[in-house]
C-alpha positions, 0 to 999 in steps of 0.5 A, spaced: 421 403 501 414 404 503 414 407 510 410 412 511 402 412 511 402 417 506 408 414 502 402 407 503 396 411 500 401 413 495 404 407 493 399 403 488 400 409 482 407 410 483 408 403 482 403 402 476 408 409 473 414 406 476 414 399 472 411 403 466 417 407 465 420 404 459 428 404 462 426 401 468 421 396 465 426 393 460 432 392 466 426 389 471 426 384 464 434 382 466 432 381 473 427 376 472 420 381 472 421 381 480 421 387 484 423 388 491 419 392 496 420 394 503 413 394 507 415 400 513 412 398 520 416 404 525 416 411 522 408 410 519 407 407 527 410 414 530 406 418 526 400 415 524 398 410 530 399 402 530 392 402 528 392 406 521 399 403 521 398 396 520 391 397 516 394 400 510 400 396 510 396 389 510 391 392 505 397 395 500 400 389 499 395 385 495 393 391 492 401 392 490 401 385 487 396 385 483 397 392 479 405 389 478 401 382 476 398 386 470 404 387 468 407 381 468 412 383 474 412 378 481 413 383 488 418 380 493 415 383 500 421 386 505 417 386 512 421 392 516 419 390 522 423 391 529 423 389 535 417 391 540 410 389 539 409 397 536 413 395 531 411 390 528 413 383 532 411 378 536 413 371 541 414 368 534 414 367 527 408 363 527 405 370 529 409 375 525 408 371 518 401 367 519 397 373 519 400 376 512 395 375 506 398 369 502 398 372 495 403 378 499 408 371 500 407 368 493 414 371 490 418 370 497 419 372 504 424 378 507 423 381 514 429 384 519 431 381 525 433 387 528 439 387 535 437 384 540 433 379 536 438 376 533 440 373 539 433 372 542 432 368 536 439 365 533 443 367 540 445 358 539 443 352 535 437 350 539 434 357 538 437 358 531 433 351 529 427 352 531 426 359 529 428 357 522 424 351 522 419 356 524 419 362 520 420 357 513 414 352 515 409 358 517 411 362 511 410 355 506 403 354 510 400 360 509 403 362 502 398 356 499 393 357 503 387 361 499 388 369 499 384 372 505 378 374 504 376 378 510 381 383 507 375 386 503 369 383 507 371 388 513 374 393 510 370 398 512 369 397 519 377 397 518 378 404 515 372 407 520 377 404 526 382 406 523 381 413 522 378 414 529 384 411 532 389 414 528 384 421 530 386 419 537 393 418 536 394 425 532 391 428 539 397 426 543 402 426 537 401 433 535 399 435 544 405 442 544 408 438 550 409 431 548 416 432 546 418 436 552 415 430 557 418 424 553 425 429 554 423 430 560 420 423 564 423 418 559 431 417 558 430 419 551 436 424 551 441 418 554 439 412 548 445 414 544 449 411 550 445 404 550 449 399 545 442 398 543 440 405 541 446 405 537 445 411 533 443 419 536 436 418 538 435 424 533 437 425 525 437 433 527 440 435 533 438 441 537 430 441 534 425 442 539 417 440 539 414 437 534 420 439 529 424 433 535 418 429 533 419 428 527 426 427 526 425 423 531 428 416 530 422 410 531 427 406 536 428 411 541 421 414 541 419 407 543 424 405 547 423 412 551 415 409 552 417 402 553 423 405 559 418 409 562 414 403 562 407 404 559 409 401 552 404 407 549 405 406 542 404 398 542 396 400 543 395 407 543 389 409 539 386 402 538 382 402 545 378 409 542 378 406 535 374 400 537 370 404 542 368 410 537 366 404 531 363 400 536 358 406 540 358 412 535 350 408 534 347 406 539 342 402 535 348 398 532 352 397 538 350 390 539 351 389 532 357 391 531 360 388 537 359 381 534 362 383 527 368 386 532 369 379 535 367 375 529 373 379 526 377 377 531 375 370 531 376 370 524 381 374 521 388 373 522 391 380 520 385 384 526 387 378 531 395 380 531 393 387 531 388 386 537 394 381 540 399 385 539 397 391 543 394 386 549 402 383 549 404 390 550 399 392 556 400 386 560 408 389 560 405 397 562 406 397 569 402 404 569 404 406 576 411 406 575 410 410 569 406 415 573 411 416 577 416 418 571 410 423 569 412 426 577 419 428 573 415 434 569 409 436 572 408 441 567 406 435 561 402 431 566 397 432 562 400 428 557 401 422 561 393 422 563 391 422 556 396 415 555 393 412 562 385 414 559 388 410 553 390 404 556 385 403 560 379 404 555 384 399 550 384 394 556 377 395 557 375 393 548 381 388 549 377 384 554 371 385 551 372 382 544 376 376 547 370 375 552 373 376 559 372 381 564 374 387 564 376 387 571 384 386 573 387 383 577 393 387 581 400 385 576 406 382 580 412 386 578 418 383 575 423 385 581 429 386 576 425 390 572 422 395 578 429 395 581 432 397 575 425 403 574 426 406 581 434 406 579 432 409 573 428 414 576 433 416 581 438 417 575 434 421 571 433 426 577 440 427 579 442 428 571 438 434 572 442 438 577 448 434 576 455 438 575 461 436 569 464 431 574 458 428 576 455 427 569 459 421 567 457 417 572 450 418 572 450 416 564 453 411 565 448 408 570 442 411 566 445 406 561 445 401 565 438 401 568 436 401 560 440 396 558 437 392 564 429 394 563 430 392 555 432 385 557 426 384 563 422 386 557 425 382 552 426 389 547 428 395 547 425 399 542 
């Protein structure tokens, strides 16, 4: 399993020593010469930035072939994806397979199908048929096309985005107060009672601040987002990064605004990445999610920095795809808004609620999350 960034950057010398090793080398020879590699998309996105992210997993995995190729040894990719647009999913398979380099699809295709897909998905014959027939035709199509190409050419524009996006990122991970404000304005301590947490939201109990980060579970810190409805994760860090890359030399600007859109219209990876975020804002319904920053003003700050980040993610969206950055006023889903105003008003009495009160309002807290993730389609 390669997850993490760090683990990514890592990972082409640990698998060049790894198949070295003479006792794994020879049992690899009973398997067929076909090694078996996990590709992460949560816990790198939780701490790294859907930006940096995606990049060093779409980059590593050729890289991770041909050093395995070398020694004679084929790479079977498992793509641990979830179920949001933060975690690496998309509508369909066409868009979540389409976009991966061919020479990682050589040896096969594995991915995870993660709670509430397995019925969005396989839920009847009909659904079940067409994603089969979809997941088997895309992954077969793209395997025979020719590898990507783009992957090196715009390689250094993608490292530059990178790195200014995951910086942005980094400046609300490490922000003292976000633990304290997802704890506080987001239904994050009641996930474990959804059918779809299904797990404590937390591997340690009892931590606090960025050690409750850390050991904070990728479903349910983006299932917290998603509930108070900003979906933050999904885009947080991309706006500043195409912003910074595209302005940082005002000479280049115009330049540099034709490579961005000629990467979007010409690059499956950056234009998945580019869609995925905007799948996600278009669901954020920022005026909901303000009044759920209302629950802790002390962490308002927090929630400015998310809404700065929407509006300036929104705003490089429209510009890459040609569109006008003005906005037209969204028409709530009125499910979904009952559902936040009810999760709002939980959320409130749990804080002054007494023992006998408490089980009633979890059980309602429950509910409404329950009901939110199906407006949406996911949960985390």
């Amino acid at each position: 399993l390669i997850e993490t960034v760090p683990d990514m950057k890592n990972a082409p010398a640990l698998l060049d020593q790894w198949l070295k090793t003479p006792a794994y080398k020879n049992h690899l020879e009973t398997k067929g010469n076909l090694q078996h590699v996990m590709l992460g998309y949560s816990d790198s996105m939780r701490g790294h930035g859907i930006v940096s992210a995606a990049w060093e997993g779409h980059k590593l995995a050729p890289t991770l072939v041909n050093i395995a190729k070398a020694q004679g040894v084929n790479i079977h990719f498992f793509h641990g994806r979830g179920g949001t647009e933060a975690r690496g999913a998309r509508e369909n398979y066409a868009s979540e397979i389409g976009h991966i380099d061919p020479v990682a699809l050589q040896a096969g295709y594995t991915q995870t199908e993660q709670g509430e897909e397995a019925y969005q998905k396989f839920g009847n014959r009909t659904r079940a048929d067409h994603n089969i027939r979809d997941m088997v035709a895309t992954t077969l199509a793209n395997r025979h096309s020719n590898a990507d190409p783009n992957t090196s050419r715009f390689a250094t524009q993608m490292d530059e985005i990178a790195g200014h996006a995951e910086q942005a990122y980094q400046d609300l991970y490490q922000d003292p107060a976000l633990a304290d404000h997802l704890q506080q304005t987001t239904p994050l301590p009641h996930v474990g009672l959804s059918n779809a947490g299904s797990r404590p939201a937390s591997r340690i109990a009892g931590l606090q601040g960025p050690a409750f980060l850390g050991k904070l579970r990728a479903i349910p810190y983006v299932a917290s987002w998603y509930q108070s409805a900003s979906m933050a994760p999904a885009y947080f860090g991309l706006g500043s990064g195409l912003n910074q890359y595209l302005n940082e030399v005002p000479a280049l600007r115009t330049q540099r605004l034709g490579e961005l859109r000629e990467m979007y219209n010409t690059w499956p990876f950056f234009q998945n990445l580019v869609d995925r975020a905007d799948s996600a804002i278009q669901k954020a319904d920022m005026r909901i999610a303000q009044q759920y920053a209302d629950l802790n003003p002390s962490s308002q700050h927090v929630f400015d920095k998310v809404q700065k980040e929407y509006k300036l993610s929104q705003s490089m969206i429209a510009l890459l795809k040609g569109n006008s950055t003005s906005t037209s006023e969204k028409v709530a889903d009125p499910i979904r808004a009952f559902a936040h105003s009810s999760q709002l008003e939980l959320l409130k009495a749990s804080k002054t609620a007494t023992p006998e009160q408490r089980p009633a309002i979890e059980q309602g807290i429950a509910m409404t999350m329950q009901t939110i993730a199906n407006a949406l389609g996911r949960f985390g």
